[in-house]
N, C-alpha and C positions, 0 to 999 in steps of 0.2 A: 330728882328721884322719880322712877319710874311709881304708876299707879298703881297699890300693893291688891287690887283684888278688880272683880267684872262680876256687874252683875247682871242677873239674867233672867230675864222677865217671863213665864206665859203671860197670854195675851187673856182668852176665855174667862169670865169668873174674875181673873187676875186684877186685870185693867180696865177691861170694860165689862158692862154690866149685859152681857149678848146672851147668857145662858136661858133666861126666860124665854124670851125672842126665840133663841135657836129651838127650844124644847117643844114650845107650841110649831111654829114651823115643821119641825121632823117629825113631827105625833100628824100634823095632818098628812105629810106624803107618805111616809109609811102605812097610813092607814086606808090610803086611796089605793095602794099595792098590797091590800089583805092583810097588814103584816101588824096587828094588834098592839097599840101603843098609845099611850098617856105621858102627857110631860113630865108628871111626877116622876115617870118613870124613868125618864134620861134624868134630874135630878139626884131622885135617891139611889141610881142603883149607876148611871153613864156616864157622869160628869168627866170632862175632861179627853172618853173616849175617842177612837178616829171612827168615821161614820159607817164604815166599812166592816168593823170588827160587832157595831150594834146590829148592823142589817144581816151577817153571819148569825148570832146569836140568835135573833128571831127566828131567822129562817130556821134551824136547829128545830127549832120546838114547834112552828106550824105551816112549815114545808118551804121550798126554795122557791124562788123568784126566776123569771127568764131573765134573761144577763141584759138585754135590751129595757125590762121594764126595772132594774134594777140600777141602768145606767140611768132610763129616763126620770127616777123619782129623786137621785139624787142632784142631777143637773136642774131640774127645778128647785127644786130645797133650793140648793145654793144661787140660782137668779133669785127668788126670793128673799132671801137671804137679804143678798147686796143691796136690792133696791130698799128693803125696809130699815137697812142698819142707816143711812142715809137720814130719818127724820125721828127713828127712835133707841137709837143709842145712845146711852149716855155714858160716860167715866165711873167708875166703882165710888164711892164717897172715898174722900181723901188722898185718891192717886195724886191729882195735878199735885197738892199739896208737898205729898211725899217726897216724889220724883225731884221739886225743886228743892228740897230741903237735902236730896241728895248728891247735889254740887255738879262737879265737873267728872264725878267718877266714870270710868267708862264702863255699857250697858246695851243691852239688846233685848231684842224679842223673839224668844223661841216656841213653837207654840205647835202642835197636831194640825195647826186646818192649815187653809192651802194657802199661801202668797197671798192670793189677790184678796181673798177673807182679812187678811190681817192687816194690810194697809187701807185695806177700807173702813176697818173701824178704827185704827187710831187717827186715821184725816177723821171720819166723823167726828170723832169728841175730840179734837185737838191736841192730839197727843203724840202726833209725830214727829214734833221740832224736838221730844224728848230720846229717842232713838234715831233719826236719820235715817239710812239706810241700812242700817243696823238690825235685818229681817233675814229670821232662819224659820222658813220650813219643813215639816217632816218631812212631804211631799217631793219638795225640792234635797231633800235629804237623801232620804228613801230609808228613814227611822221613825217609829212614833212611840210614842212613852206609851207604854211603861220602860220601851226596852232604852238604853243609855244613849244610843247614838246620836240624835239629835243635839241635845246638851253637849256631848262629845266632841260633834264639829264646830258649833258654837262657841264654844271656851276656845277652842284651838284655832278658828277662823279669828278670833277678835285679840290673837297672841296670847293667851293666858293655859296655864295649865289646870288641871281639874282640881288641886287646892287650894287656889287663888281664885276659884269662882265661886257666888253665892246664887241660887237660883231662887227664885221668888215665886210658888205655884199658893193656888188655890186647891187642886185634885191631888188625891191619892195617886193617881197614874203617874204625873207628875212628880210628885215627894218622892216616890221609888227609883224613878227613870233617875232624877238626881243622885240619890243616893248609892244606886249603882252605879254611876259614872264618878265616882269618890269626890262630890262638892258637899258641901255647905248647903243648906235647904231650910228656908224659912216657908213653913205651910201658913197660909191667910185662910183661916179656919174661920170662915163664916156660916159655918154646916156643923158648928161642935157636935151637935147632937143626933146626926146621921154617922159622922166622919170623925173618925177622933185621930189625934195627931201621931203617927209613926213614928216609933221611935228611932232616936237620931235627927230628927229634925224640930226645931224650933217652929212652936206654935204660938199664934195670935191671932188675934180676933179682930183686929182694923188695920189697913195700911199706914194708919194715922202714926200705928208703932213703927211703923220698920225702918226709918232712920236710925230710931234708940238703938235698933237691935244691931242694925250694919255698926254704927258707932260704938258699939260692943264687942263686935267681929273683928274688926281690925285691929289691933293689937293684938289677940290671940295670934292672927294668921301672921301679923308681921314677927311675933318670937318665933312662930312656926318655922321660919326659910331664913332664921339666921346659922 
């Protein structure tokens, strides 16, 4: 019997705990480029965002960047980045957990940041024996959520069609991008109270749930495609 569903990971927020990290990091290069920013402020208002579409929106309200110093604060962010996900990255509480409790299903990582961002943090916290090479980027796409496409080639790269996939996001951006590409969307709503869950998508509050929840899916989908 073929495996009746795929699921499909972000990475940010999702899996690993990098948002804090990323927040402080992008609040100081932005800020070394004029460009007024608090981490609160990629929390409560950016999560999930691609870094490109926050430094547009700045620019909007307190004037544009030379395309040079605009190239150079983000290629620092992200060496930054890398070297520091390396000793303080950790896993979301309850991923390893999860992941194992969800067998042999087959799984990926779809995510906004760029390749080498996202293998770098699942080797940091140990969580690439759990996906393999089983890595889509937007980048390497050339989709970033909100809009569908990434999730799109994803499901379609890994054989599965967009009802037999279950996406698994943290962000708003995320929850939509799925829901426009017609899957299943489980929101890991750790932000209830900024972020509240969209409707059409399955909301919780710990990864520690989301076996119950895939284990609940599956029959649905399997009467689905008789």
């Amino acid at each position: 019997m073929p495996d009746p569903l795929c699921l499909l990971f972000d990475c940010d927020g999702t899996l690993v705990d990098s948002e804090p990290l990323l927040a402080e990091v992008m609040a100081k290069y932005l800020n070394q480029a004029g460009l007024p920013f608090q981490p609160d402020d990629y929390m409560k208002a950016f999560r999930g965002a691609r870094f490109a579409s926050i430094v547009s929106h700045l620019e909007r309200e307190h004037g544009a960047l030379d395309e040079a110093v605009r190239q150079h604060i983000e290629t620092s962010m992200r060496q930054e980045m890398y070297e520091r996900m390396a000793d303080e990255l950790e896993p979301i509480a309850g991923v390893p957990e999860a992941l194992d409790a969800l067998g042999s299903l087959p799984r990926c990582v779809a995510s906004n940041g760029p390749e080498t961002k996202i293998r770098r943090a699942l080797d940091s916290t140990g969580l690439r024996g759990f996906f393999g090479d089983h890595i889509y980027s937007a980048y390497t796409v050339g989709s970033w959520k909100p809009a569908p496409g990434l999730f799109l080639h994803a499901g379609r790269d890994m054989g599965f069609d967009p009802a037999d996939c279950i996406v698994i996001d943290d962000a708003q951006v995320g929850v939509r991008a799925a829901l426009a590409a017609g899957m299943r969307v489980v929101h890991i709503n750790r932000f209830a109270d900024l972020e509240p869950t969209p409707a059409g998508a399955i909301g919780i509050r710990d990864m520690r749930e989301l076996p119950g929840v895939i284990d609940r899916l599956m029959p649905a989908l399997a009467v689905g495609n008789l």
